[in-house]
C-alpha positions in Angstrom: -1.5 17.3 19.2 -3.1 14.9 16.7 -2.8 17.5 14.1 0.6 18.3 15.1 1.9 14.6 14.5 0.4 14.7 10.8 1.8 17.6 10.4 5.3 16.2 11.3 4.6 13.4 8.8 3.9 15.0 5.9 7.0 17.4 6.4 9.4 14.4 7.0 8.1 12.7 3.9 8.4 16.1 2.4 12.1 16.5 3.1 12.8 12.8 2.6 11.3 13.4 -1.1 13.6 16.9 -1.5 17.1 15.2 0.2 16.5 11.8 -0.3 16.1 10.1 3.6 13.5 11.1 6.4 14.3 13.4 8.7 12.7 12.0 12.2 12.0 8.1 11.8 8.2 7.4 10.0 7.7 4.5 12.5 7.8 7.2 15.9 5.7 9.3 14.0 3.1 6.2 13.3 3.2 4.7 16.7 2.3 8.0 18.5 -0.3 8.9 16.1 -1.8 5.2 16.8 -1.5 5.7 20.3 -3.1 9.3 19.9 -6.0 7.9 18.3 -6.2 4.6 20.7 -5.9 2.1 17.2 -4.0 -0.8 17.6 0.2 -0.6 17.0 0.9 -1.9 13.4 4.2 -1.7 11.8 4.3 0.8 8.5 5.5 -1.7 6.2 2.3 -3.4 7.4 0.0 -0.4 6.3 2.3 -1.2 2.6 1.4 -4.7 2.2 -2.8 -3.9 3.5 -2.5 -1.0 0.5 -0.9 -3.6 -1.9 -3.2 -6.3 -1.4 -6.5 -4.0 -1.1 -5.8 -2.1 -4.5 -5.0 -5.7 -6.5 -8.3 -7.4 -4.7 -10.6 -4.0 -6.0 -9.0 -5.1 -9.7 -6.5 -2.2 -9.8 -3.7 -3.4 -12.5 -0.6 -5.3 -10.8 1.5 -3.2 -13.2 0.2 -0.1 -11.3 0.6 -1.1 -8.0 4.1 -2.5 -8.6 4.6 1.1 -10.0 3.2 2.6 -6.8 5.1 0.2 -4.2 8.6 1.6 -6.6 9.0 -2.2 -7.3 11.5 -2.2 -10.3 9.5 -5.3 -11.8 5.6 -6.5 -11.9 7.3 -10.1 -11.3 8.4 -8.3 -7.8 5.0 -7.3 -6.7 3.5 -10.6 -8.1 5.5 -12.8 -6.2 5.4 -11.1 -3.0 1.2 -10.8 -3.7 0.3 -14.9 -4.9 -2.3 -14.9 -2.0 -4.1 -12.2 -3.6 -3.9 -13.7 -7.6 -6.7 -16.7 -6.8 -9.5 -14.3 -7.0 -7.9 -11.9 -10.0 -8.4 -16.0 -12.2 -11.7 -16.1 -10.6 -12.7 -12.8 -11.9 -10.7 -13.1 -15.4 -12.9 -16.2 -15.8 -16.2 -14.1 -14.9 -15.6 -11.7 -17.3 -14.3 -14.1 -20.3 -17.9 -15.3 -19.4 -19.7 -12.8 -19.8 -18.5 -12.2 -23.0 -20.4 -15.2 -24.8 -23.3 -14.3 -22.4 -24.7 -11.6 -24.3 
């Protein structure tokens, strides 16, 4: 059954890709899966803003992953992420650093 709901997602994302909306809603599709594998409900724009905000705190470029979310500007994606941008300075600093360290 579990196989058969991924299934079902990956075709409805398929056909939403070829005719431009999904064909059964993506939510159903997550919430049965999460029930299927006992995890806790979460909402899939949820799952959007956890992969934001996981691929800007491993250093991955906000230009990318304003690219990847289909933002249509970085200042989108950097406005929606601040929470995440305290560390990036942190780690800017680090590296300007380590520059004058060798």
């Amino acid at each position: 059954m579990l196989a058969g709901l991924i299934a079902a997602a990956v075709i409805s994302i398929i056909l939403a890709c070829m005719f431009g909306r999904l064909s059964i809603p993506m939510s159903s599709v997550l919430q049965a899966f999460l029930i299927k594998a006992g995890l806790p409900r979460v909402r899939f724009h949820d799952l959007r803003h956890a992969h934001a905000t996981l691929m800007l705190q491993q250093g991955v470029h906000p230009k990318i992953v304003s690219e990847r979310l289909g933002h249509a500007s970085i200042g989108i994606t950097l406005d929606t992420y601040p929470h995440v941008l305290p560390s990036m300075q942190q780690d800017a600093a680090d590296a300007f650093d380590e520059i004058f360290a060798e």
